[in-house]
C-alpha positions in Angstrom: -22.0 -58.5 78.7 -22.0 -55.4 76.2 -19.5 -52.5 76.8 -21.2 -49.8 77.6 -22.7 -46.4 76.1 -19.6 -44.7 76.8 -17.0 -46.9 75.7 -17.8 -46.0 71.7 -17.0 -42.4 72.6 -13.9 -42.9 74.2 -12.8 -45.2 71.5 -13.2 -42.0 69.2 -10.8 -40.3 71.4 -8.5 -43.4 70.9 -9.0 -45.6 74.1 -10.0 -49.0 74.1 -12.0 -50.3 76.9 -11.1 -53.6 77.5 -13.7 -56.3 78.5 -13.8 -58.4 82.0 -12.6 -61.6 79.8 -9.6 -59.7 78.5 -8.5 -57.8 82.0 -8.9 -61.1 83.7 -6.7 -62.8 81.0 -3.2 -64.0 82.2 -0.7 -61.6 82.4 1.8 -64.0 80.2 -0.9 -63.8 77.2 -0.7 -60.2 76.5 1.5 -58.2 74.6 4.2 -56.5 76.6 6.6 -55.4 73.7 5.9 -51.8 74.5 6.9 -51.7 78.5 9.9 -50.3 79.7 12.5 -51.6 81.7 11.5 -50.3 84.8 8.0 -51.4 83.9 9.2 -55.1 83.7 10.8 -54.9 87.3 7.7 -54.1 88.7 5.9 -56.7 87.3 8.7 -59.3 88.0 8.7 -57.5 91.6 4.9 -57.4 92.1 4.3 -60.6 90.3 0.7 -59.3 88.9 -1.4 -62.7 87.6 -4.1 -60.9 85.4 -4.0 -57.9 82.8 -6.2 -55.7 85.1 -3.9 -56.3 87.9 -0.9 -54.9 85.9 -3.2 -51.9 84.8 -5.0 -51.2 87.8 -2.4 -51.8 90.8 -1.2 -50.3 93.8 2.2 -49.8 93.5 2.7 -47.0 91.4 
């Protein structure tokens, strides 16, 4: 699936839209050098499977 329109004009605003492959990735995969302490407890609290459930949850 393509991204869509918008997604090139945020990404010149400096977000990155990230596809249904990558926010349905394994949360172990992804890069989490730049979470806090407090972000860590959460996600060793809330246990969160995927990328997209890390980024898009319900308990903050």
């Amino acid at each position: 699936m393509d991204p869509p329109v918008w997604a090139t004009t945020l990404g010149s605003f400096g977000f990155v839209v990230l596809t249904a492959t990558e926010l349905l990735s394994p949360l172990e995969e992804a890069d989490g050098s730049a979470l806090s302490q407090a972000e860590w407890r959460q996600i060793k609290h809330w246990r969160p499977e995927t990328l997209g459930a890390a980024l898009f949850n319900s308990w903050d």
